[in-house]
N, CA, C and O atoms as a CHARMM CRD file, in Angstrom:
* protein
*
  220
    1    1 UNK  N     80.69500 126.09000  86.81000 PROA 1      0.00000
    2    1 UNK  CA    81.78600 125.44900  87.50500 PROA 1      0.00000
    3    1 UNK  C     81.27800 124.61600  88.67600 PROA 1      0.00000
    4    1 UNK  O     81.87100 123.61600  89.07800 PROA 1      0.00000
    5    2 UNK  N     79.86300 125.20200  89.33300 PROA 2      0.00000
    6    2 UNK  CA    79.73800 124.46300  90.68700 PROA 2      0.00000
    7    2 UNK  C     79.20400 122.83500  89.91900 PROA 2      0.00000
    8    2 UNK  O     79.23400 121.80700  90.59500 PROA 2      0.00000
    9    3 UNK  N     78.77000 122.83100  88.55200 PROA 3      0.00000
   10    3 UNK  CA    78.10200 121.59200  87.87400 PROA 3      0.00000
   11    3 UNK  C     79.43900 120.96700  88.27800 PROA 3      0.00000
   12    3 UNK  O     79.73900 120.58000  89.40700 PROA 3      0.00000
   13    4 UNK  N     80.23400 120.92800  87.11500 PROA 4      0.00000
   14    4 UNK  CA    81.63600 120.08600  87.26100 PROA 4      0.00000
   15    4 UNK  C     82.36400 119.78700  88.49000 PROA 4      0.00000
   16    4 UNK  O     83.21000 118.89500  88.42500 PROA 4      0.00000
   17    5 UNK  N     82.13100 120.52600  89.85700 PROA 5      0.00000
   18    5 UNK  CA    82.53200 120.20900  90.81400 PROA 5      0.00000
   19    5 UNK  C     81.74500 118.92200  91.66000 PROA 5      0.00000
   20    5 UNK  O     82.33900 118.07600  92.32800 PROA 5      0.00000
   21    6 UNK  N     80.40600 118.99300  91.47500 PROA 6      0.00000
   22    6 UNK  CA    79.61300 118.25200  91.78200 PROA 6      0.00000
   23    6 UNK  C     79.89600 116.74300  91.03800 PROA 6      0.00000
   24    6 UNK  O     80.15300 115.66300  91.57100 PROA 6      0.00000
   25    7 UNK  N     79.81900 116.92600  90.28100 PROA 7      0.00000
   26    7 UNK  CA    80.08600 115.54400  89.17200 PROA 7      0.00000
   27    7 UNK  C     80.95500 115.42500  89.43500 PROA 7      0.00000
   28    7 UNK  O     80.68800 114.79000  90.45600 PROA 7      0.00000
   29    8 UNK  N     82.51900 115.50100  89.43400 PROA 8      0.00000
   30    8 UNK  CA    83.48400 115.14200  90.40100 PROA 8      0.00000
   31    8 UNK  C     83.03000 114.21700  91.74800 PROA 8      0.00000
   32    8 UNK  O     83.32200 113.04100  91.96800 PROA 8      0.00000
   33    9 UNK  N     82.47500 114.85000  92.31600 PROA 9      0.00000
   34    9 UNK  CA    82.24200 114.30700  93.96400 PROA 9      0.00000
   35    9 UNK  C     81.64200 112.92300  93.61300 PROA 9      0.00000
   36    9 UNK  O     81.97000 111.80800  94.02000 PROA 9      0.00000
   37   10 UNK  N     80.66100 113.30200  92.73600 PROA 10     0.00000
   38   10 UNK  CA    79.51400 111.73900  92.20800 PROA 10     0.00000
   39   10 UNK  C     80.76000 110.97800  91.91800 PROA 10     0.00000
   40   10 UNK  O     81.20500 110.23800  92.79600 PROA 10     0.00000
   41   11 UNK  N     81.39500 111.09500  90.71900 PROA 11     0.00000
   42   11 UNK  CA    82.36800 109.91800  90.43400 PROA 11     0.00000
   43   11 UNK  C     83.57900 109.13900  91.15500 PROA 11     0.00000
   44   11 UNK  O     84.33600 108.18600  90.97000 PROA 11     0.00000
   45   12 UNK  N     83.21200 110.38800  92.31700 PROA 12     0.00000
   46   12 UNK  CA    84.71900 109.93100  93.22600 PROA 12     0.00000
   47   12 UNK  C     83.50900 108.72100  94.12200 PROA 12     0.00000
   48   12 UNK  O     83.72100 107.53400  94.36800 PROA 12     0.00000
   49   13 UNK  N     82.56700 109.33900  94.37000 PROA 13     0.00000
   50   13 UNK  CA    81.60100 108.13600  95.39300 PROA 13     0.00000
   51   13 UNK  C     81.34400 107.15600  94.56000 PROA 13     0.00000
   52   13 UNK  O     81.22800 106.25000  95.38600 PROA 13     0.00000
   53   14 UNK  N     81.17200 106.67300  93.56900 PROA 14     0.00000
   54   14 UNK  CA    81.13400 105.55800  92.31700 PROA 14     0.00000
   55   14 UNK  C     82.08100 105.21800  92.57200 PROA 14     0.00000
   56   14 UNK  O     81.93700 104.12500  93.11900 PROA 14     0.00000
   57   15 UNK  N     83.17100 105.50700  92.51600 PROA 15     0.00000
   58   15 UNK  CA    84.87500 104.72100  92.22000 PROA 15     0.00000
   59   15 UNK  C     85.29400 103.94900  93.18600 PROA 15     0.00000
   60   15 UNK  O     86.09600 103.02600  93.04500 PROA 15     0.00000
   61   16 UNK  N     84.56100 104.43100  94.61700 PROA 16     0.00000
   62   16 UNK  CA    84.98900 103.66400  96.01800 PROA 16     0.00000
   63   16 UNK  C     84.62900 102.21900  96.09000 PROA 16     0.00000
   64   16 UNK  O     85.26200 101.35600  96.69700 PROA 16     0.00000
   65   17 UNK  N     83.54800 102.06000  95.40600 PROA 17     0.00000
   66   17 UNK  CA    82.89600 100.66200  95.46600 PROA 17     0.00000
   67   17 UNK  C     83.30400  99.39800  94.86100 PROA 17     0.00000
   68   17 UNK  O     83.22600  98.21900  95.20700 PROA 17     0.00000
   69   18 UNK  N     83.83300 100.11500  93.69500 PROA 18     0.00000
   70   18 UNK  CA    84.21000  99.39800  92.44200 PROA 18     0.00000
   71   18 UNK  C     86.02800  99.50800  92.71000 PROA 18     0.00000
   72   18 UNK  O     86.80100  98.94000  91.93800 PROA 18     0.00000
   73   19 UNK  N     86.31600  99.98900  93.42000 PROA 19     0.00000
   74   19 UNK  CA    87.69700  99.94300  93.86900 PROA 19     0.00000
   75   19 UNK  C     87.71900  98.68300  95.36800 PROA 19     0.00000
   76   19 UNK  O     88.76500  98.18100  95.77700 PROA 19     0.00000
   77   20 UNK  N     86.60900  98.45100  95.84600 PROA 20     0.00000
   78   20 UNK  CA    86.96500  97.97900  97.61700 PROA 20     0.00000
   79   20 UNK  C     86.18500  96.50000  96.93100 PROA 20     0.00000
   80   20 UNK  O     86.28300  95.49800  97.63900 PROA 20     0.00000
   81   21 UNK  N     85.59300  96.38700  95.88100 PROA 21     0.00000
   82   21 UNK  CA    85.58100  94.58900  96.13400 PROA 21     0.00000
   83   21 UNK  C     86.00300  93.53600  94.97400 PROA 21     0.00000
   84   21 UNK  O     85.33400  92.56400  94.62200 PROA 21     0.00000
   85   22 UNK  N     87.39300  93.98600  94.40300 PROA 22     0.00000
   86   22 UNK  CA    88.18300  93.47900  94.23000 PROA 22     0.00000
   87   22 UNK  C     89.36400  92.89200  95.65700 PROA 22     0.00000
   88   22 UNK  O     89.95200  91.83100  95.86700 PROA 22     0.00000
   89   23 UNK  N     89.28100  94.26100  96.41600 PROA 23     0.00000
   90   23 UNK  CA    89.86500  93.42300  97.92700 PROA 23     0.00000
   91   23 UNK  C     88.87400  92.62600  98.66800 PROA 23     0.00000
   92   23 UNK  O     89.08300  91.72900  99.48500 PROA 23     0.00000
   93   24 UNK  N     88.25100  92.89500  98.43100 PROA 24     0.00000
   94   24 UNK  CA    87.30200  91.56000  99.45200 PROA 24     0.00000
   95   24 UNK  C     87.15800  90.19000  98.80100 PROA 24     0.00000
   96   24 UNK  O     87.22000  89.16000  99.47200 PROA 24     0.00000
   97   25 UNK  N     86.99900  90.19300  97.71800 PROA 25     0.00000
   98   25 UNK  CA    87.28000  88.58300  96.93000 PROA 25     0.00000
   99   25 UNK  C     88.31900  88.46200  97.45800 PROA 25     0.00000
  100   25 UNK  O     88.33300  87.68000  98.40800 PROA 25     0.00000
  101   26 UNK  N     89.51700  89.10900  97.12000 PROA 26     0.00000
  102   26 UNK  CA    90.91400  88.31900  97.49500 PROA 26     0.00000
  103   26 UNK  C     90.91400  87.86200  99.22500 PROA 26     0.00000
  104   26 UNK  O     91.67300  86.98900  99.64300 PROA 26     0.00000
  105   27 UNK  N     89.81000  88.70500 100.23700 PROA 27     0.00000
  106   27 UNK  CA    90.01000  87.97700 101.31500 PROA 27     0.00000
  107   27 UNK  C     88.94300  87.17400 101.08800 PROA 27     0.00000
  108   27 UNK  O     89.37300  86.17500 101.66500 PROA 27     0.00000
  109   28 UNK  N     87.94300  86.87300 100.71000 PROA 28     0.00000
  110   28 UNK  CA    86.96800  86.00100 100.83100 PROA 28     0.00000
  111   28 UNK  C     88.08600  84.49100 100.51100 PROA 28     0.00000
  112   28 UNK  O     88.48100  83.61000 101.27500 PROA 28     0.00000
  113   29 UNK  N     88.31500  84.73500  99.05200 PROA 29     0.00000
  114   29 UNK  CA    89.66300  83.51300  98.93100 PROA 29     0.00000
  115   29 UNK  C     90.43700  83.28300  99.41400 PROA 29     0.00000
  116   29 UNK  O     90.72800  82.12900  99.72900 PROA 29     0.00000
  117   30 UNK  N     91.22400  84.48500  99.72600 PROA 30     0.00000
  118   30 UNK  CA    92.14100  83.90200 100.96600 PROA 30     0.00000
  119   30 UNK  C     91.49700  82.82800 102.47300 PROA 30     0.00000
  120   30 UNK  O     92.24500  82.04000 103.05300 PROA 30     0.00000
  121   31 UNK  N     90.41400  82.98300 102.76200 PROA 31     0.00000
  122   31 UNK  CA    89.90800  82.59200 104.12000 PROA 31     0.00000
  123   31 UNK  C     89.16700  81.29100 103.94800 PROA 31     0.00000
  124   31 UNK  O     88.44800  80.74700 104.78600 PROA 31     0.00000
  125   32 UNK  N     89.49800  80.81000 102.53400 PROA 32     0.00000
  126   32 UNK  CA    88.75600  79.70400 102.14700 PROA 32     0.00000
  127   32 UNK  C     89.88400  78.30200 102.07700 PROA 32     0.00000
  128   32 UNK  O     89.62200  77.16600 101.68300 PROA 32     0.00000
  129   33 UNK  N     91.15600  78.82400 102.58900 PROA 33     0.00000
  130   33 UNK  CA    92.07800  78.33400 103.11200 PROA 33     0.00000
  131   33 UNK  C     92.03100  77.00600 103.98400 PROA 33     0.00000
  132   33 UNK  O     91.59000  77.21200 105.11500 PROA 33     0.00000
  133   34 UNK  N     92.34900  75.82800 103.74500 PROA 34     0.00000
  134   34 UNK  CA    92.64500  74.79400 105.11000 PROA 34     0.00000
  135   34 UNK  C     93.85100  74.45300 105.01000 PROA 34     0.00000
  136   34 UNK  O     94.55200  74.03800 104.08700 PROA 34     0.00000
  137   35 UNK  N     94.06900  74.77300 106.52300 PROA 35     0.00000
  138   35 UNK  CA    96.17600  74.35900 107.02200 PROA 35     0.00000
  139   35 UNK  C     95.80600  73.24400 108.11000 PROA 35     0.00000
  140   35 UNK  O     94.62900  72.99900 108.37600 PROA 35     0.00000
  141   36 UNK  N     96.69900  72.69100 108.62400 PROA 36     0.00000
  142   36 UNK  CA    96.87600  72.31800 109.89000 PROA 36     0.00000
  143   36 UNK  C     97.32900  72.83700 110.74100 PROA 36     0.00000
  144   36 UNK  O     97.41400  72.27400 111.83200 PROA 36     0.00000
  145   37 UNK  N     97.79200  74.12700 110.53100 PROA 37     0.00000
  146   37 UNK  CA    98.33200  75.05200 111.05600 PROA 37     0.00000
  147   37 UNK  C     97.45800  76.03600 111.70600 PROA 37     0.00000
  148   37 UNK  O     96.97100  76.89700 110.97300 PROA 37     0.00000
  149   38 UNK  N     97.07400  76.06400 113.41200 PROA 38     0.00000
  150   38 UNK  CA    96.44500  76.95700 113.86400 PROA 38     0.00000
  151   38 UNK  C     96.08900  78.22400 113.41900 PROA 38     0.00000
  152   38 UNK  O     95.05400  78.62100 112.88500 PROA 38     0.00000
  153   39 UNK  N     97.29700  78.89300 113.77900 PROA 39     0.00000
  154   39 UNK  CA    97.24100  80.05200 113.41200 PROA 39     0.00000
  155   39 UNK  C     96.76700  80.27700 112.10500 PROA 39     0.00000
  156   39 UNK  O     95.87600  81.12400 112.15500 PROA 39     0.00000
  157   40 UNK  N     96.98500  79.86700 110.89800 PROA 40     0.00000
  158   40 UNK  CA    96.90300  80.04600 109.73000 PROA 40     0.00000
  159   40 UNK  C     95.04300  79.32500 109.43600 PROA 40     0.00000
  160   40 UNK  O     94.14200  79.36200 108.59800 PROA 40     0.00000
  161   41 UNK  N     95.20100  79.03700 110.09100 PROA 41     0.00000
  162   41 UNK  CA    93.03600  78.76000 109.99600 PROA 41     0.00000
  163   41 UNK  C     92.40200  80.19000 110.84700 PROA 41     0.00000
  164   41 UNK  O     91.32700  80.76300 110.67000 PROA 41     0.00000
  165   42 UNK  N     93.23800  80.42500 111.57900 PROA 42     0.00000
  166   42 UNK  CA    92.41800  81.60500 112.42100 PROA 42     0.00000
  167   42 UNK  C     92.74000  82.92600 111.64500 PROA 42     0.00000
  168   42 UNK  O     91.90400  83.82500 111.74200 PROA 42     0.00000
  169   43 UNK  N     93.83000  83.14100 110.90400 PROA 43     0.00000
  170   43 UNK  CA    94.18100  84.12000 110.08200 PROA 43     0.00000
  171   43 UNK  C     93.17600  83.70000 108.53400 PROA 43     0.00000
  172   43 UNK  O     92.53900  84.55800 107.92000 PROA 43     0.00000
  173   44 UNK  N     93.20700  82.90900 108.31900 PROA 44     0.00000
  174   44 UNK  CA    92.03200  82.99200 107.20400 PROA 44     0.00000
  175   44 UNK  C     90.43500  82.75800 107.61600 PROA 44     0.00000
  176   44 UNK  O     89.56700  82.64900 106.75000 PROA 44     0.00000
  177   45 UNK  N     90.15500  82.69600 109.03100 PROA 45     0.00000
  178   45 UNK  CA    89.07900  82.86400 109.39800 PROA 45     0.00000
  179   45 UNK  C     89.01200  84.33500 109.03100 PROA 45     0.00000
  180   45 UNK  O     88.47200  84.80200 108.02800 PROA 45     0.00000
  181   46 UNK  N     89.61600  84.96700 109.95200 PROA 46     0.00000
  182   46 UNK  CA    89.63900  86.93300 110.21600 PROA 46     0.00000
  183   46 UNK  C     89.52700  87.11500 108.35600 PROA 46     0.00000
  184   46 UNK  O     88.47800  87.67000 108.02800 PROA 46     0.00000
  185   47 UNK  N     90.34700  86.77000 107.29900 PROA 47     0.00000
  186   47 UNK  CA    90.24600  87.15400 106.39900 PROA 47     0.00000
  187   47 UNK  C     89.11700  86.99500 105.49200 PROA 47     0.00000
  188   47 UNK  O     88.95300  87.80300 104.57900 PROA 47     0.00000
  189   48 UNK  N     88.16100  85.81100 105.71200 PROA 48     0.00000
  190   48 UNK  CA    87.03200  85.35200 105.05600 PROA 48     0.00000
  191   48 UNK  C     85.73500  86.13100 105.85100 PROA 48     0.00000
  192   48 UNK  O     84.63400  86.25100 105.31400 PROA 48     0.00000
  193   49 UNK  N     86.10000  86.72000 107.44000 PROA 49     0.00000
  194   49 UNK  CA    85.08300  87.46100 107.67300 PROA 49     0.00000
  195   49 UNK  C     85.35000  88.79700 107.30000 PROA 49     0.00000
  196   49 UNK  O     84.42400  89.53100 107.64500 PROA 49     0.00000
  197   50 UNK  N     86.22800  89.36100 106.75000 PROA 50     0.00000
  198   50 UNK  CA    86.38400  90.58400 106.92300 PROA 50     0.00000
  199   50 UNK  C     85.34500  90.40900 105.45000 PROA 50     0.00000
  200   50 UNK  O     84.14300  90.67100 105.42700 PROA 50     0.00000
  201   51 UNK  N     86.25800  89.84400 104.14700 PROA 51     0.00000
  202   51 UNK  CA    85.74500  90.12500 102.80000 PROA 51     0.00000
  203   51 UNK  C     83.85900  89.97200 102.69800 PROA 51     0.00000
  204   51 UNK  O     83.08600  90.56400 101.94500 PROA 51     0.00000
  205   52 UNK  N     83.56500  88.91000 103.81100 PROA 52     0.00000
  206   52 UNK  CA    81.78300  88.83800 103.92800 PROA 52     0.00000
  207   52 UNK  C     81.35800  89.66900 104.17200 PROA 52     0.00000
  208   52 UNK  O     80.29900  90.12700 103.74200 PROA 52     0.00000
  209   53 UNK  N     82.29900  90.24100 105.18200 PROA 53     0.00000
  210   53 UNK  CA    81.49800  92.13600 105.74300 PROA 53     0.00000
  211   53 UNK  C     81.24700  92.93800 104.52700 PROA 53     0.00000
  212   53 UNK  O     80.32800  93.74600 104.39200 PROA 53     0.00000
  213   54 UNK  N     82.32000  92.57900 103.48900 PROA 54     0.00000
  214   54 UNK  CA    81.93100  94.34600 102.29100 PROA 54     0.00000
  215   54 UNK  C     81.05500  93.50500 101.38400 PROA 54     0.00000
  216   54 UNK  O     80.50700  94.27300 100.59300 PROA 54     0.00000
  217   55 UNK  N     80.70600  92.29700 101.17400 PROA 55     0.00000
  218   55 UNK  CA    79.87900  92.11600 100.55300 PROA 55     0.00000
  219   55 UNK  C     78.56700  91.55400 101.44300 PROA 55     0.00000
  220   55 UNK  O     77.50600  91.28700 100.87800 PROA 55     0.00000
């Protein structure tokens, strides 16, 4: 039983990765954004640095 508990833990630490950069593309794209709109360049700044951070 302690096998199968272990292997559990492994697949849950595998799954995190492959779960978190599908969100970071979507901010990388999102931040690849041009407005004329202040705010909305500085909000897809924050979003294009966040998605660079996980990758």
């Amino acid at each position: 039983m302690k096998m199968m508990t272990y292997m559990q833990q492994v697949g849950r630490s595998l799954m995190i990765p492959i779960a978190v950069l599908p969100a970071a593309s979507i901010l990388v794209r999102i931040g690849d954004i041009k407005s004329n709109i202040p705010w909305v360049d500085t909000a897809a700044s924050v979003c294009k640095l966040g998605g660079n951070a996980i990758f």
